[in-house]
C-alpha positions in Angstrom: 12.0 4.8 35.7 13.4 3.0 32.4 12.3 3.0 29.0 10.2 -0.7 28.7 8.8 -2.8 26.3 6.1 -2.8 23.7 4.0 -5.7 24.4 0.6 -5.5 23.5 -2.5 -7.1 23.9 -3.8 -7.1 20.4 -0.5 -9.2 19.6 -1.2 -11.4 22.1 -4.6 -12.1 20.9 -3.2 -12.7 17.6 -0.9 -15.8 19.2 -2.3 -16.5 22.3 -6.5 -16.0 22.1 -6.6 -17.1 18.8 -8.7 -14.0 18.0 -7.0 -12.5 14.4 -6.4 -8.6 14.1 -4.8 -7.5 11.1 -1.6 -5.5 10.6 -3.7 -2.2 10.9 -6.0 -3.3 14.0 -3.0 -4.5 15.9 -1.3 -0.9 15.6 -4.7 0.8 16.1 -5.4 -1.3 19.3 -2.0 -0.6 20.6 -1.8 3.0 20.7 -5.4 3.5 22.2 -5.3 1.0 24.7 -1.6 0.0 25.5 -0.2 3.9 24.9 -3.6 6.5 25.6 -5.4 3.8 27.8 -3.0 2.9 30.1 -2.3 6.4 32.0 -6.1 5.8 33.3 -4.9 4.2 36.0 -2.7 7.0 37.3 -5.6 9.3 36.7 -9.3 9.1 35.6 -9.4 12.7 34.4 -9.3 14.6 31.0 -5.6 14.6 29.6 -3.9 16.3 26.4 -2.0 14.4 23.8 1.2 16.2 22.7 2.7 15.1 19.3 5.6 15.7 16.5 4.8 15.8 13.4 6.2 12.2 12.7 3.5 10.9 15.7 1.1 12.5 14.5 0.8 11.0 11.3 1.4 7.5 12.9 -1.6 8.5 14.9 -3.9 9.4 12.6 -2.9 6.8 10.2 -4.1 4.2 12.8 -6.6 6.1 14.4 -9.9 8.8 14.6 -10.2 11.4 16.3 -13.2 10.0 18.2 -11.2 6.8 18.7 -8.8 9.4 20.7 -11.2 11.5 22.7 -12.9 7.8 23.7 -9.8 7.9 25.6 -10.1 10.7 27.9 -8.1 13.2 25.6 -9.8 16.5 25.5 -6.9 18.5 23.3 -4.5 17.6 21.0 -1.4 19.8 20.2 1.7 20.5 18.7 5.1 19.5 20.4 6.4 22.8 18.7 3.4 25.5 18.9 3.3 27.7 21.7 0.3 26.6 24.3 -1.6 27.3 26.7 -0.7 25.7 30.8 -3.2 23.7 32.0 -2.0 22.8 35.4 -4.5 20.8 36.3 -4.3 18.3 33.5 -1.9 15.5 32.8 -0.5 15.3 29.5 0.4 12.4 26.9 3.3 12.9 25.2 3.9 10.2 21.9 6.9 11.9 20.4 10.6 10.2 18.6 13.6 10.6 20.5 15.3 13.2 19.1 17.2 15.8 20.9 15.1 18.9 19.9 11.7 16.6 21.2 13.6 16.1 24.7 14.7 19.8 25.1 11.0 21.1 24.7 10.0 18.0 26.8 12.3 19.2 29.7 11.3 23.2 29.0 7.2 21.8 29.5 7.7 20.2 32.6 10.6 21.7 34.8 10.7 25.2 36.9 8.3 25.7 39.4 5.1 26.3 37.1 5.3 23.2 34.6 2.8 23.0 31.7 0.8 20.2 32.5 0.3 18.5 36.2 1.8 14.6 35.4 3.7 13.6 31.9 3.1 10.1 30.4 5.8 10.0 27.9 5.8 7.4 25.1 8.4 6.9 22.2 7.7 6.0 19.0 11.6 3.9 18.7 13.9 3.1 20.7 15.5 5.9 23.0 19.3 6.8 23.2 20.3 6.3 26.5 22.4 10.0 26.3 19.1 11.2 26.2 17.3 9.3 28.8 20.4 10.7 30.7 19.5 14.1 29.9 16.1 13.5 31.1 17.0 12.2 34.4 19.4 14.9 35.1 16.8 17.2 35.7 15.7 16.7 38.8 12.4 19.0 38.7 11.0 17.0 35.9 11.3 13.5 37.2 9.1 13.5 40.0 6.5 14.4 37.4 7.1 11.7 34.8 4.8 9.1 34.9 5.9 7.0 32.6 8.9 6.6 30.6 7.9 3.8 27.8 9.2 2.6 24.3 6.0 2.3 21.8 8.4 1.2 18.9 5.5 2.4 16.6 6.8 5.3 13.9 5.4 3.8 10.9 2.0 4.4 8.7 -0.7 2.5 8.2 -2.3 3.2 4.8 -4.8 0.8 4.5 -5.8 -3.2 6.3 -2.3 -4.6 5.4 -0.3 -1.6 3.7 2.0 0.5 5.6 4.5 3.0 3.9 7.7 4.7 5.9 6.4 8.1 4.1 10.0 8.5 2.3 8.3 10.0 -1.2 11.7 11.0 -2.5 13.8 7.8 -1.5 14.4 7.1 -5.2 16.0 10.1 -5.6 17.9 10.3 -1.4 19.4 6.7 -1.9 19.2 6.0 -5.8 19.9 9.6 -7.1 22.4 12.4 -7.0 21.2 13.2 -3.8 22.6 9.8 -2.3 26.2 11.2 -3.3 25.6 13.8 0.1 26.2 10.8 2.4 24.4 12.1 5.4 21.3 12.5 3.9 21.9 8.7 2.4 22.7 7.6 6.1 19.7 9.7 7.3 17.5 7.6 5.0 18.7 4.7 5.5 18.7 5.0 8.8 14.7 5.9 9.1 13.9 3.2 6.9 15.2 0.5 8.6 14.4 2.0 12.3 10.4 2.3 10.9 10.2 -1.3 9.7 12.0 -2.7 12.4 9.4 -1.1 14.6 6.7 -3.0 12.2 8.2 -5.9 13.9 8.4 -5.0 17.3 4.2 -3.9 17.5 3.3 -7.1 16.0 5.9 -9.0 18.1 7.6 -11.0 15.0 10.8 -11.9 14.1 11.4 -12.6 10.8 13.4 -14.7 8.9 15.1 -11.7 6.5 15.6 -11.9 2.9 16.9 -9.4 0.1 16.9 -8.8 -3.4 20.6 -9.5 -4.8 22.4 -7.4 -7.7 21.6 -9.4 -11.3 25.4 -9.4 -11.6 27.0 -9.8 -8.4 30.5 -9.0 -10.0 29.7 -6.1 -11.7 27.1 -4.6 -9.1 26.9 -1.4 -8.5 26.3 0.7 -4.8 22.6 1.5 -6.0 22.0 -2.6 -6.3 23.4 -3.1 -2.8 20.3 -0.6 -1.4 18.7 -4.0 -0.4 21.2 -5.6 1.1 22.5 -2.8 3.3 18.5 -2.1 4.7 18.3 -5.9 5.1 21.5 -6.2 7.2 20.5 -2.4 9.2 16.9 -3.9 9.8 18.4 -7.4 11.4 21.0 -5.3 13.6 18.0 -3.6 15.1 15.7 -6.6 15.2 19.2 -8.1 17.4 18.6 -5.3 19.7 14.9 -5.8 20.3 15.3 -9.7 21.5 17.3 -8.4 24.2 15.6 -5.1 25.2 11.8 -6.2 24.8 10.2 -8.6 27.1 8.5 -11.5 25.8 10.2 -10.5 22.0 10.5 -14.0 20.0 13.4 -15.3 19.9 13.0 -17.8 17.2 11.8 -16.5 14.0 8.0 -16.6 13.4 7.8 -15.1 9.8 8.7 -14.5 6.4 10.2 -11.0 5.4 11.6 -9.8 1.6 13.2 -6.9 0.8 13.0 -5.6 -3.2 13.4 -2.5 -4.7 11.8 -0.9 -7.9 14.0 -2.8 -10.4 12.5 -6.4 -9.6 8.9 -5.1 -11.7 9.4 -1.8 -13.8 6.1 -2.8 -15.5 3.8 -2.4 -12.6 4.0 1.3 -11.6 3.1 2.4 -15.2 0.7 -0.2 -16.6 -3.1 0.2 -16.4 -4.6 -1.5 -13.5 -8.2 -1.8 -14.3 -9.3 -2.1 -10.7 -12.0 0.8 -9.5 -9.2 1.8 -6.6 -6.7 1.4 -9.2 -8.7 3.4 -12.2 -9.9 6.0 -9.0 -6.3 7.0 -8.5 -5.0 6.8 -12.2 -7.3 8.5 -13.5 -8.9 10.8 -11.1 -7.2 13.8 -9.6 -7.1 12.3 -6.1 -5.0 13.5 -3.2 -4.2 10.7 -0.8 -7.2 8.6 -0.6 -9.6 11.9 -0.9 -11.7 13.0 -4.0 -13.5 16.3 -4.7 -16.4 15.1 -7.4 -19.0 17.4 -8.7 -22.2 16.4 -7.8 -25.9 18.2 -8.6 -27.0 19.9 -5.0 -30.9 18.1 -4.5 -32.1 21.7 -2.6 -30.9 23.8 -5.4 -30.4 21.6 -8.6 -26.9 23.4 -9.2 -24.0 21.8 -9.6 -21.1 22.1 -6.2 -17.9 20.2 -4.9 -18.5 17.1 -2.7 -15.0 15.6 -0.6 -15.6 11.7 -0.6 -13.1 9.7 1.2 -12.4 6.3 0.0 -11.7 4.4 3.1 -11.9 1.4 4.8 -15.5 2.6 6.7 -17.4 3.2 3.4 -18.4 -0.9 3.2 -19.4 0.2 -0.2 -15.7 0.6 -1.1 -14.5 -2.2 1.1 -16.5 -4.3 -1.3 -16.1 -3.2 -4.8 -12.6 -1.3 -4.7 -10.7 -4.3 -5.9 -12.8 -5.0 -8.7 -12.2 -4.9 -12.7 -14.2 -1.6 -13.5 -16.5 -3.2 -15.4 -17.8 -5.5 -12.5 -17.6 -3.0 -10.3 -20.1 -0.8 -12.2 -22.3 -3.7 -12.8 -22.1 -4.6 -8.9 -23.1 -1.0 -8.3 -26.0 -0.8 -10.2 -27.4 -4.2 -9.0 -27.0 -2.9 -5.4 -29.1 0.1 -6.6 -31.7 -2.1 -7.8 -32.1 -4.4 -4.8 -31.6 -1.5 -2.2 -34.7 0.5 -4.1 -36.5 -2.7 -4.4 -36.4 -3.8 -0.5 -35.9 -0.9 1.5 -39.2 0.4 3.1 -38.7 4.0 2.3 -37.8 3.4 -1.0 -40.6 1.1 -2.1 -43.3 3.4 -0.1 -41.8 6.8 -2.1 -42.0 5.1 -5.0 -45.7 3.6 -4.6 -46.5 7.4 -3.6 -45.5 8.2 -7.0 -47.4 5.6 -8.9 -50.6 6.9 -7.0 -51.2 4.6 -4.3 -52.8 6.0 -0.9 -50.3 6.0 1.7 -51.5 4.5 5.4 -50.7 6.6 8.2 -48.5 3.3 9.4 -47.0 3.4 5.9 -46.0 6.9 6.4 -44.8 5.9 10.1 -42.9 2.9 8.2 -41.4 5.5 5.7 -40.7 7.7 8.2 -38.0 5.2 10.4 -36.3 4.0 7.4 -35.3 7.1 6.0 -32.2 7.8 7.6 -30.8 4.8 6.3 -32.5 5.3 3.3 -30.8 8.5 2.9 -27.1 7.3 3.9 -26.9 4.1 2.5 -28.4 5.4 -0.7 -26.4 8.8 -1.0 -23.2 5.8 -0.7 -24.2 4.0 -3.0 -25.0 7.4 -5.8 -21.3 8.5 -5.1 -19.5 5.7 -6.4 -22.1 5.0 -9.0 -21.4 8.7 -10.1 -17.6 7.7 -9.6 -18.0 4.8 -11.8 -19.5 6.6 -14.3 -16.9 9.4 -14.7 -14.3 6.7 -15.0 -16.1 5.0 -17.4 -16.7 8.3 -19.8 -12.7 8.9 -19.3 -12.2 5.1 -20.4 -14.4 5.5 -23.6 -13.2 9.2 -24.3 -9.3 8.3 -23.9 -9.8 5.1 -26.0 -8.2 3.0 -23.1 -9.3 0.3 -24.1 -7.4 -0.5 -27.3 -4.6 1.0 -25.2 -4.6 -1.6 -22.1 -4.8 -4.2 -24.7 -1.6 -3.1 -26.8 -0.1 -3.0 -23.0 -1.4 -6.0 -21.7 -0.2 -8.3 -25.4 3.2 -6.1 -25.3 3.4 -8.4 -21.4 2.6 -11.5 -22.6 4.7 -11.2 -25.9 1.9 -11.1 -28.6 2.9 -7.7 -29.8 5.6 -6.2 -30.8 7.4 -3.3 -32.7 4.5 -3.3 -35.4 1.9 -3.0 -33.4 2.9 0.0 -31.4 3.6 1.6 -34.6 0.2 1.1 -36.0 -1.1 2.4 -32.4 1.2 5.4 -32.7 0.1 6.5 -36.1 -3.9 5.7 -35.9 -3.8 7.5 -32.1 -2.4 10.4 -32.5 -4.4 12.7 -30.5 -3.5 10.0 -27.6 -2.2 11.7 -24.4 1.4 11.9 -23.8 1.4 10.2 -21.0 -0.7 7.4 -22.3 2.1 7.1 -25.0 5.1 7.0 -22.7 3.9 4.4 -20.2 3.4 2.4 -23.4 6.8 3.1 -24.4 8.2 1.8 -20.5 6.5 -1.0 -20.9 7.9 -1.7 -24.5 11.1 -1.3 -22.9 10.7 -3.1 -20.5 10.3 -6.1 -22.3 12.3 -5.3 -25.3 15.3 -2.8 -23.6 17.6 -3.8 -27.1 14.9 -1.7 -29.1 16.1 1.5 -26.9 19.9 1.0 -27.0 21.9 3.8 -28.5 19.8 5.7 -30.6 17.6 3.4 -31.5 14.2 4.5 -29.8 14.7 8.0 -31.6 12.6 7.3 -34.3 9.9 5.5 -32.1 10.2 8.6 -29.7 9.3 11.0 -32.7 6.9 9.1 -34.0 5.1 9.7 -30.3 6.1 12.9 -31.0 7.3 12.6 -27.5 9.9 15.2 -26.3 13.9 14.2 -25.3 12.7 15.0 -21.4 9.7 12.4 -22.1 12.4 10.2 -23.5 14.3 10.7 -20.4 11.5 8.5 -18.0 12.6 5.5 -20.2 16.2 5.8 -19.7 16.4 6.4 -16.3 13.5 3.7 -15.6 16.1 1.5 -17.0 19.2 2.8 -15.1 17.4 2.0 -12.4 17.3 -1.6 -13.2 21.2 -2.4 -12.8 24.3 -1.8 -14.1 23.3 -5.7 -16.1 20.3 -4.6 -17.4 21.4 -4.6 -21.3 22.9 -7.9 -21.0 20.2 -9.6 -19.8 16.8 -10.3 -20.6 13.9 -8.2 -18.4 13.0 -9.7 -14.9 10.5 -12.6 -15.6 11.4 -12.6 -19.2 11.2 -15.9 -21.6 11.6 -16.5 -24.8 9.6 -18.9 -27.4 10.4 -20.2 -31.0 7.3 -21.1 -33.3 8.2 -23.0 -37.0 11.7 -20.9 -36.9 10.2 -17.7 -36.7 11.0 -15.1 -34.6 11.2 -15.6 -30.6 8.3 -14.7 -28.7 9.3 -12.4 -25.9 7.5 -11.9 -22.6 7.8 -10.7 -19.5 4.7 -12.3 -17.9 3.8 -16.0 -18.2 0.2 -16.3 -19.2 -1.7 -18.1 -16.6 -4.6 -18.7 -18.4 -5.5 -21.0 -20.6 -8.6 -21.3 -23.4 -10.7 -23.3 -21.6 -10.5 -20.8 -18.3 -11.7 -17.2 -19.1 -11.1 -13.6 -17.1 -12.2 -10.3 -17.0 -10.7 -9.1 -20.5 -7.4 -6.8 -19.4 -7.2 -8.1 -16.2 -4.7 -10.8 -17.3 -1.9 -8.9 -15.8 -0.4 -9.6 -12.9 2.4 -8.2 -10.7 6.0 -10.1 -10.0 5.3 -9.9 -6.6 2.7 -12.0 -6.7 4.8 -14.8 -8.2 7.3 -14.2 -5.8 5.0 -14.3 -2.7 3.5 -17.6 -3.9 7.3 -18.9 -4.5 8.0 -17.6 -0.8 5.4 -19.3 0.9 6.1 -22.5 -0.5 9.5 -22.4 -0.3 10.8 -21.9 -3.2 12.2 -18.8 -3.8 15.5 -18.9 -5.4 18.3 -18.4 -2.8 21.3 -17.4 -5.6 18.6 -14.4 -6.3 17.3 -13.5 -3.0 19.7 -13.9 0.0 18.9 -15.0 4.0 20.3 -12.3 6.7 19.4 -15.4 8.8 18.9 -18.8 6.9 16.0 -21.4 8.2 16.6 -24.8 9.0 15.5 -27.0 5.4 12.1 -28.1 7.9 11.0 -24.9 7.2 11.0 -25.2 3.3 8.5 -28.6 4.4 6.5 -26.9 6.7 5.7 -24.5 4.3 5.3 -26.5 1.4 2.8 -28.9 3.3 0.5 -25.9 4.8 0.6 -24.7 1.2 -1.0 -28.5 -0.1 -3.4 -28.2 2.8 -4.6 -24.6 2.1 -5.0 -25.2 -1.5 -7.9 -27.8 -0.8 -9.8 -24.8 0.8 -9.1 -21.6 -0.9 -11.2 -22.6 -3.8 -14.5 -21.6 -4.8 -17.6 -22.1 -7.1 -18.2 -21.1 -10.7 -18.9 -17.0 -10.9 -22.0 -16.4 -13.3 -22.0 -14.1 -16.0 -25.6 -12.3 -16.2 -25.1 -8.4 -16.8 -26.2 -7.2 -20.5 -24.8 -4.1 -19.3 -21.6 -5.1 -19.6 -19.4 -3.9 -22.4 -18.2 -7.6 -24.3 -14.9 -6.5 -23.5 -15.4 -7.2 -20.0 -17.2 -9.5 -19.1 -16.0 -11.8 -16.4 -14.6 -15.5 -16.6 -13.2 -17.5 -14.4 -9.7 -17.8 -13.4 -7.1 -20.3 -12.8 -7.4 -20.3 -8.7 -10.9 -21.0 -9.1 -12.6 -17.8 -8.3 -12.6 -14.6 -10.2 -9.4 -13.3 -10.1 -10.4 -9.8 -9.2 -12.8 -10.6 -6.6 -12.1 -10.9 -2.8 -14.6 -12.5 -1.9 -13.7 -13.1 1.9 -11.5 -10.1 3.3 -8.6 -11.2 6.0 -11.2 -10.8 8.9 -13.5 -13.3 8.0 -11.0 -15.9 9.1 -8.5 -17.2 11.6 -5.1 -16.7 10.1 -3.9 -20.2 9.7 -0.2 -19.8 8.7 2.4 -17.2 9.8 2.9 -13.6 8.1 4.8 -13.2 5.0 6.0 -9.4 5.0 7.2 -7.7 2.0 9.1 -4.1 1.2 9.4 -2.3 -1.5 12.2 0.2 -1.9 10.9 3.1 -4.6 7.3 2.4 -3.6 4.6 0.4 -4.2 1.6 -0.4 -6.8 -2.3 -0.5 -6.4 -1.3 -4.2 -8.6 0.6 -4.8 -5.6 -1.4 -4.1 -3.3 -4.5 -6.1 -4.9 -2.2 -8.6 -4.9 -1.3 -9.2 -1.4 -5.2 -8.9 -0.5 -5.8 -11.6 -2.8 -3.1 -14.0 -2.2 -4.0 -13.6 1.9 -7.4 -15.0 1.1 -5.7 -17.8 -1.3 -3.0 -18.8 1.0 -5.0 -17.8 4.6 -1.6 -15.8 5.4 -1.6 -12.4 6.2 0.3 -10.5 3.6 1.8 -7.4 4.9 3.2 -4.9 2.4 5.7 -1.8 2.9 6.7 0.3 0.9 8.8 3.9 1.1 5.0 5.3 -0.6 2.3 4.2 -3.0 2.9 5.4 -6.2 0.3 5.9 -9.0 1.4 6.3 -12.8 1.1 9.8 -12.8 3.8 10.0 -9.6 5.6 7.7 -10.7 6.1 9.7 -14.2 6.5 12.8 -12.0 9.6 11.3 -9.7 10.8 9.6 -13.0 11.4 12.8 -14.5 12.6 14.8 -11.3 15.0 11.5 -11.0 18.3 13.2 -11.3 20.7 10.0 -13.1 24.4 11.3 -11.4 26.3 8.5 -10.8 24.2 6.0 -13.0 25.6 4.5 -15.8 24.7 1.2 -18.2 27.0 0.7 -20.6 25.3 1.6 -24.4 22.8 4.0 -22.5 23.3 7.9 -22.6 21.5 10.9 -21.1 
């Protein structure tokens, strides 16, 4: 009995078979057929899964529960909730190592009337060996284990290529006052880097490991060191694996950066006019579930309707990263074509216009309906979806407002021009006016030195706690933030006037045209591209373990080849529905630059994984950009991050943030 390895055969297929899963399929595959699937040889019969409250969420992160009972699991229960024995069954336990987990473990199984019949126990990391000790010491339990394995699975899928290590207040445990209470800094630290080392051990990689580094080495201070201590934590336990897991690479096989908040302050508060993006800004949504009101059919009044947006409503999958404005006009063409061709809906409608109805008409009618029904009642919820975002666009005068944002970016407005916004919006939300007021800073942080923002902040008529985001937003940057310019920034002189300051580089150019507002784009993306052709500044980003120079080569001449087949055609503009505003152009890769037009498993992966983590969570900009960047360099983006965070969160951990032991010098709180 030892604890073994987590070799899988969805990884295999990925390097041996040739057949691509993605991130989320490979961890899905791996607990139903490697963990669940495997006891089946011991025993045919029905079996209960036991979980923590950690495993659980890895499982149904990954997985349904009809994906589990496919399995042969009849009941699923709580490691910690009293149950019921079932003598006759074997039981499943996917539990983390912790002492507590082993002690109810050994209290199931031992005595002379055990719970279950047979244990299969399965770890989601890497076991102590104290406690595999403790296990084997009692003698009445081992003859009833019939497994003892290492899954090395404890983190959570969140969608195709996202995973998140579910640490919502990490800002606050490793950045904030919080972090001064050392064992709950070591406790987080220690979970982070176990969870995305045990990203690496399900997909069997080994990365070559990079990190963020302080803006000012010499002046750094502990909270700009965050990176660099996960980096080297992560590596340590990525050591461990090559010896303990059979079959674990043991040359590297991927690329793997580490960043926290500070490297794009602009992304978690600007407006993302994606329908995922706008769904979650703008919506009240809890996780990736909605409760919209929609008219009952029976009754005609009005009632609650709970809509997941997820990766099995195809609808969603197709349209979620899409500008708004194409999304809506997608939607409604989708409506048309499905009422146009579908049987059902083409009989009903001649039934209405008067036209006798055969009874193999009515037959006809008859076997489409169910789809009829489904596909249609799909396709009304996001078009009611769209529509409600749309109203809140026009109502809230967003408009006008992504535009300040989006020329704030690219350095065509300044001081004035928030001023005049300020003064002719007044009745604009609060916090409408104090993410325009980040982003402001962001790209002009010698405007809020001091006291200078205080008359900006009362012409907001925003309060000194509003005020407070925007300060600590920029103590998070570094202890160098005021002395240098914003991350990305540049500077431009026109006929000795004043500089132009930007913190994006405009990527467009007059003859090639967008979606209007969609001109943004995340830092990430630049660095992703700069990683996968080699090129990412090593003074700025630092190697745990530094490639050979071939490497930089390799990469740059599987770049060169991918480019020649990423491209595609010209993308029509033919929607007098669409506001002028929006209407879509084409951008500079060739293809519209909010349109995915061939998701990840539509192709072989042709180059290896390029992994990215984002300490003090992620954006839907971020995320948009990995997808679209996967299709553009055909490699599989994976992004982690310690949670998604929408504007509104964001805001709300801003201002729970508490800023002991920050400092910049000229900033007070």
């Amino acid at each position: 009995m030892s604890a073994s390895d987590s070799e899988s055969a969805s990884g295999r297929a990925n390097k041996g078979t040739g057949e691509y899963k993605n991130f989320r399929m490979t961890s899905r595959d791996r607990l139903l057929y490697e963990m669940l699937q495997s006891t089946s040889s011991e025993s045919k019969s029905w079996k209960v899964l036991i979980m923590d409250k950690v495993t659980v969420k890895v499982m149904s992160s990954s997985c349904k529960m009809a994906d589990i009972t496919d399995q042969g699991i009849s009941l699923v229960e709580d490691l910690f909730r009293r149950r019921q024995p079932l003598p006759s069954l074997d039981a499943i336990y996917f539990i983390q190592p912790s002492k507590e987990n082993i002690v109810m473990f050994l209290s199931d199984m031992s005595g002379r009337e055990p719970l279950y019949k047979k244990a299969f126990v399965f770890f989601c990391q890497p076991v102590p060996k104290e406690l595999v000790n403790h296990i084997k010491s009692d003698m009445s339990v081992v003859p009833r284990i019939g497994a003892l394995r290492e899954m090395n699975l404890e983190f959570f899928p969140v969608d195709t290529q996202v995973f998140v290590t579910d640490h919502d207040m990490a800002m606050e445990e490793l950045y904030g006052e919080t972090s001064q209470n050392a064992r709950k800094y070591d406790a987080c630290m220690n979970a982070l880097a176990t969870r995305i080392a045990t990203v690496f051990a399900s997909l069997k990689e080994l990365p070559y490991v990079r990190y963020q580094v302080a803006k000012d080495p010499d002046r750094a201070s502990a909270n700009e060191l965050i990176p660099s201590k996960l980096a080297s934590a992560i590596w340590d336990r990525l050591t461990n694996y090559k010896s303990s897991i059979p079959n674990y690479p043991q040359k590297e096989t991927c690329e793997f950066l580490i960043l926290d908040r500070s490297v794009d302050q602009i992304a978690p508060v600007i407006h993302e006019w994606t329908y995922d993006a706008m769904c979650h800004d703008l919506l009240e949504m809890e996780g990736n579930k909605l409760v919209l009101e929609v008219t009952n059919k029976a009754t005609g009044q009005p009632e609650n309707k709970e809509i997941l947006l997820e990766d099995s409503d195809p609808v969603w999958l197709e349209i979620r990263h899409l500008h708004i404005a194409e999304a809506s006009e997608r939607l409604h063409d989708k409506m048309t074509n499905f009422a146009s061709k579908n049987k059902a809906a083409a009989l009903s409608q001649a039934s209405r216009d008067g036209a006798e109805l055969s009874t193999r008409d009515l037959q006809k009618m008859v076997q489409a309906l169910p789809q009829y029904t489904e596909q249609m009642e799909k396709l009304s919820l996001h078009v009611e979806i769209a529509g409600k975002i749309n109203k809140i666009i026009r109502d809230m005068e967003l408009r006008e407002l992504g535009q300040l944002e989006q020329d704030i970016v690219f350095g065509d407005a300044g001081t004035k021009e928030i001023i005049t916004f300020l003064r002719t919006h007044q009745d604009a939300s609060v916090e409408n006016k104090l993410r325009l007021l980040m982003i402001y800073a962001c790209v002009h942080p010698d405007k809020f030195e001091g006291d200078k923002a205080s008359k900006i902040m009362q012409l907001a008529k925003l309060s000194a706690e509003d005020m407070k985001a925007v300060k600590k937003m920029r103590l998070l940057a570094g202890s160098s933030e005021t002395k240098k310019k914003p991350s990305g920034s540049f500077s431009l002189t026109f006929d000795g006037q004043r500089k132009k300051v930007a913190a994006r580089k405009d990527k467009t150019s007059p003859e090639e045209e967008t979606w209007a507002l969609s001109k943004f784009y995340p830092m990430l993306e630049e660095l992703i591209e700069n990683v996968n052709k080699g090129d990412l500044s090593k003074n700025d980003y630092h190697y745990i373990n530094e490639p050979a120079p071939i490497n930089k080569e390799r990469n740059q001449s599987q770049s060169a080849s991918v480019s020649t087949t990423t491209t595609t055609g010209p993308r029509s503009m033919r929607s007098r529905r669409t506001a002028t505003w929006a209407r879509p152009h084409h951008s500079d890769d060739g293809s519209n630059d909010s349109v995915l037009r061939h998701s990840p498993s539509d192709y072989k992966m042709m180059g290896s994984r390029i992994f990215i983590f984002i300490i003090g969570g992620a954006t839907r900009s971020e995320l948009r950009a990995c997808y679209k960047l996967t299709t553009k360099l055909r490699r599989e983006i994976v992004l982690g991050a310690t949670s998604i965070d929408d504007p509104p969160q964001y805001l709300t951990k801003l201002k729970l943030f508490s800023e002991k032991g920050l400092s910049v010098e000229g900033l007070k709180l």
